[in-house]
C-alpha positions as CSV (number, residue, x, y, z in Angstrom):
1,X,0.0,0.0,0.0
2,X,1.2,3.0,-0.3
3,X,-0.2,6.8,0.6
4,X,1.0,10.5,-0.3
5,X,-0.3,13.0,2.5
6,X,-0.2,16.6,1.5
7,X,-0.4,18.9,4.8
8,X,-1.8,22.8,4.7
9,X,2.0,24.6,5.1
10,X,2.6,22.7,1.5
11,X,4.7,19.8,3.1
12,X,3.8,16.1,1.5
13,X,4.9,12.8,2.3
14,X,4.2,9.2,1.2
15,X,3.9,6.1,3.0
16,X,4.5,2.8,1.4
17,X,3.8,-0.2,3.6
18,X,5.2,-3.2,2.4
19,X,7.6,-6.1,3.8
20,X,9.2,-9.4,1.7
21,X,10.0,-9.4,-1.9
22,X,11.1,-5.8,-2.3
23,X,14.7,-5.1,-3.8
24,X,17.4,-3.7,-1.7
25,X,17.2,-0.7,-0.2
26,X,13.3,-0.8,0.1
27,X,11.1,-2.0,3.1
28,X,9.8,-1.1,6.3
29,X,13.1,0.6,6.9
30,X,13.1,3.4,4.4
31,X,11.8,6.8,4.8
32,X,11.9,9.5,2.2
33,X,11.3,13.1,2.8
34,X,10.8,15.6,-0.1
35,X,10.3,19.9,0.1
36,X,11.1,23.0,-1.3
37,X,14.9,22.4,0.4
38,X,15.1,19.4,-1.4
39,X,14.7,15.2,-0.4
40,X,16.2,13.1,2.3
41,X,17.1,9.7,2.2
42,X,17.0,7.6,5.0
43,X,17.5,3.6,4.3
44,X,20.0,0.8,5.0
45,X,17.8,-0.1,8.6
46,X,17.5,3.8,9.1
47,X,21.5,4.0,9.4
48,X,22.6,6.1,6.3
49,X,20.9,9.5,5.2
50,X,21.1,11.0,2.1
51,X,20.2,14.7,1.4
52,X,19.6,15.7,-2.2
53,X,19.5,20.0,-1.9
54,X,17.1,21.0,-4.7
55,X,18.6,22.6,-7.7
56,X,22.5,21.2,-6.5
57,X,23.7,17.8,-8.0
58,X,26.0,17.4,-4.8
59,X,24.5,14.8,-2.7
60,X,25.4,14.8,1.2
61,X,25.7,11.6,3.1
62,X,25.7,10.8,6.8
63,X,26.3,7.1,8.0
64,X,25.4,6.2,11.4
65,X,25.4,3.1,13.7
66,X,21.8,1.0,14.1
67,X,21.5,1.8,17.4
68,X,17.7,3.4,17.1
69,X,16.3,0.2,18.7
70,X,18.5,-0.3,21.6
71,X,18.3,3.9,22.2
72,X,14.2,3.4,22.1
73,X,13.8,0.4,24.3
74,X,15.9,2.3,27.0
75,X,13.9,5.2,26.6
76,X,11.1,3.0,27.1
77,X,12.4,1.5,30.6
78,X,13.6,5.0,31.9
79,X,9.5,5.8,31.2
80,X,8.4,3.0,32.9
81,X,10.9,3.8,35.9
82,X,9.8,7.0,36.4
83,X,12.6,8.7,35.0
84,X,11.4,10.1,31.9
85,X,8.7,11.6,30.7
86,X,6.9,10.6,26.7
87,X,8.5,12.0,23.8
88,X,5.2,11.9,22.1
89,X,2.1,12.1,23.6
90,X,-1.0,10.0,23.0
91,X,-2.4,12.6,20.4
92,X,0.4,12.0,18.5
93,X,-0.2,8.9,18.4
94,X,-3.6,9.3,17.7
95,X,-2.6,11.5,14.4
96,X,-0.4,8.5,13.3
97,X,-3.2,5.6,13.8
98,X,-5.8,8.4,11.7
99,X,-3.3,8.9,9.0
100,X,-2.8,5.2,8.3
101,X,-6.6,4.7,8.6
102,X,-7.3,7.1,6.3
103,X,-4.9,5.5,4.0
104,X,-6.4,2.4,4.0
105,X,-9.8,4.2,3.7
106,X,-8.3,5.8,0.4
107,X,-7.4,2.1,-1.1
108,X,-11.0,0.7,-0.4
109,X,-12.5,3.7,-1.6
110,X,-10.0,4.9,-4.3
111,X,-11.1,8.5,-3.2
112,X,-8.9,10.6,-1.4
113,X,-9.6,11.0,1.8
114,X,-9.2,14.3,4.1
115,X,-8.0,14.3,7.4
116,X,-8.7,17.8,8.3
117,X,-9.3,17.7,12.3
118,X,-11.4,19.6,14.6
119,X,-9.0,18.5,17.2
120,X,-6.3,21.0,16.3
């Protein structure tokens, strides 16, 4: 599946859900972003970012460790503890569940589907 979301300050973004059978470099482990600055990159199990700066043909590359997982479960515990407060609060959450049910929404209906809130 996948789903382009187009927000009011011009931003967009897609979201492709998919798992086994895709070629290297795609999967649940890729995120692109793309704006007037230009589009990032992120792939290889979110450990190397690319930045493509609009109008430049130099691309920028960072390469980091996989260490998102480990870094989030701890974040988790030091929650749990006491010793931490969310990074994200349950609205968040709640926008990420409504953007991925509208998405799906979209498919079934093949209609694009508006998530304008009230709860802003």
């Amino acid at each position: 599946m996948s789903a382009t979301f187009r927000f009011a300050n011009e931003a967009a973004g897609t979201l492709i859900v998919g798992d086994s059978g895709q070629p290297p470099g795609m999967g649940k482990f890729l995120v692109q972003l793309f704006g007037r600055e230009g589009v990032a990159v992120l792939n290889d199990r979110l450990t190397r970012l690319a930045f493509h700066p609009a109008g430049q043909g130099a691309v920028q590359y960072l390469q980091g460790e996989e260490d998102g997982f480990i870094n989030e479960n701890r974040a988790f515990i030091r929650l749990l503890r006491g010793q931490a407060a969310a990074d994200s609060s349950l609205y968040e959450g709640f926008l990420s569940q409504l953007m991925i049910d509208a998405a799906l929404a979209s498919v079934i209906s093949q209609q694009v589907v508006s998530l304008v809130s009230n709860h802003e």
